[in-house]
C-alpha positions as CSV (number, residue, x, y, z in Angstrom):
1,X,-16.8,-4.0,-3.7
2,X,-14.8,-2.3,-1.0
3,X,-14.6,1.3,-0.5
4,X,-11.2,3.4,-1.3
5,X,-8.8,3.7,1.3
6,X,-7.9,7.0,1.9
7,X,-4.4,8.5,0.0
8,X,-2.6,11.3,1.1
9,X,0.4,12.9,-1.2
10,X,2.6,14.3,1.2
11,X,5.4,15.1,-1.9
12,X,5.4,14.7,-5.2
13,X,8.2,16.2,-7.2
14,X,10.4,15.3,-10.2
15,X,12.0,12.7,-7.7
16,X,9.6,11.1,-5.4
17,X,6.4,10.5,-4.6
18,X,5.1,9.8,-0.8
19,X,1.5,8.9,-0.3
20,X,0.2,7.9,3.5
21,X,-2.3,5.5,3.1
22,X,-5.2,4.6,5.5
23,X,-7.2,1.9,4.9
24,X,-10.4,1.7,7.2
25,X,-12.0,-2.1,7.8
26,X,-13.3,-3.0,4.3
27,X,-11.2,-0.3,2.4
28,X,-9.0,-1.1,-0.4
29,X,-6.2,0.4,-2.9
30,X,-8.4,-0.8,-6.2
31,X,-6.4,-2.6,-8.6
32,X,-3.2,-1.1,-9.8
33,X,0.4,-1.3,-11.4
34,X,3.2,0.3,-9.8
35,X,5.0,2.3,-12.4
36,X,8.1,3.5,-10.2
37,X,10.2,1.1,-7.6
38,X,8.7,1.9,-4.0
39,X,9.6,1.3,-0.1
40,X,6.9,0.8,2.4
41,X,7.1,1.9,5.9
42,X,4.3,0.6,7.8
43,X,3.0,2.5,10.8
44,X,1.0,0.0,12.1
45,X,1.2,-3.7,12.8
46,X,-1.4,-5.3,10.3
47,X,-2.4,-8.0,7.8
48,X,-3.6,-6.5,4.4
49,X,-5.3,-8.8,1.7
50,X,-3.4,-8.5,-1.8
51,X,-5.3,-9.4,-4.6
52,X,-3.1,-10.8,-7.7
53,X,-4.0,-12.3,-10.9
54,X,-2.4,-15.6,-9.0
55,X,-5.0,-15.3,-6.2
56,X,-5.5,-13.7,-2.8
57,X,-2.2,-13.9,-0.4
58,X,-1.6,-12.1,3.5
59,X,1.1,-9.2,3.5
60,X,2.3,-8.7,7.3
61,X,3.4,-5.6,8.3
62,X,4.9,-4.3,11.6
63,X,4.6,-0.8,12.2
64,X,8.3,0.4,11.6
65,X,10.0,-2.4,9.2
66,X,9.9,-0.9,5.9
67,X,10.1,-3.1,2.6
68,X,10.9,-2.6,-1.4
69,X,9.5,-3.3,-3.9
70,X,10.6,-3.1,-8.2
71,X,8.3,-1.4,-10.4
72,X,5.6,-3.4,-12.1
73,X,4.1,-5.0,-8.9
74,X,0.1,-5.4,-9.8
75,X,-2.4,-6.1,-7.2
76,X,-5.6,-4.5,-5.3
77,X,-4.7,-4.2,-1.7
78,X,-7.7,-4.7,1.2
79,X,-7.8,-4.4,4.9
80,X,-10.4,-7.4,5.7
81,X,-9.6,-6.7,9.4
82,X,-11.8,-4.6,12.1
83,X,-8.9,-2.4,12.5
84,X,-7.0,0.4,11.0
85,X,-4.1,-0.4,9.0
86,X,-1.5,2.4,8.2
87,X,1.6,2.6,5.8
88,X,3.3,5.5,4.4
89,X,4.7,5.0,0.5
90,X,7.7,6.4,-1.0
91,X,8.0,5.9,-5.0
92,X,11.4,6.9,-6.4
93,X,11.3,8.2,-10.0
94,X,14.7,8.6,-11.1
């Protein structure tokens, strides 16, 4: 089982929610549900592992080209690389 990669709220008010996220080689999210419809801004290039009930599938990210995403997304989310991979995550609640 991989370790937890490391979240940092940055703000979390009634509107949104931004969390920096570091995963470390071998580090991981830990499954989860999103509850709120999110953008990702990657600051690093990378490939993350996500972990679905449908199986294991590569998410590429490149360090400035930020994606969305609709509540209810579940998956675990692992850096299997020797590198540091870095994204920042914005959840809107309203």
């Amino acid at each position: 089982m991989a370790t937890t990669a490391r979240a940092t709220v940055q703000v979390d008010n009634a509107d949104v929610r931004v969390t920096e996220w570091r995963f470390a080689p071998g580090t991981a999210t830990g499954h989860h549900r999103h509850e709120y419809d999110y953008v990702v801004v990657p600051m690093t290039d990378g490939e993350l592992t996500l972990v679905t009930k449908e199986g294991n599938g590569a998410g590429k990210i490149a360090a400035g080209q930020a994606y969305f995403r609709k509540a209810g997304v579940e998956h675990d989310v692992r850096n299997d690389t020797p590198r540091e991979i870095v994204f920042v995550e914005i959840e809107m609640k309203r």
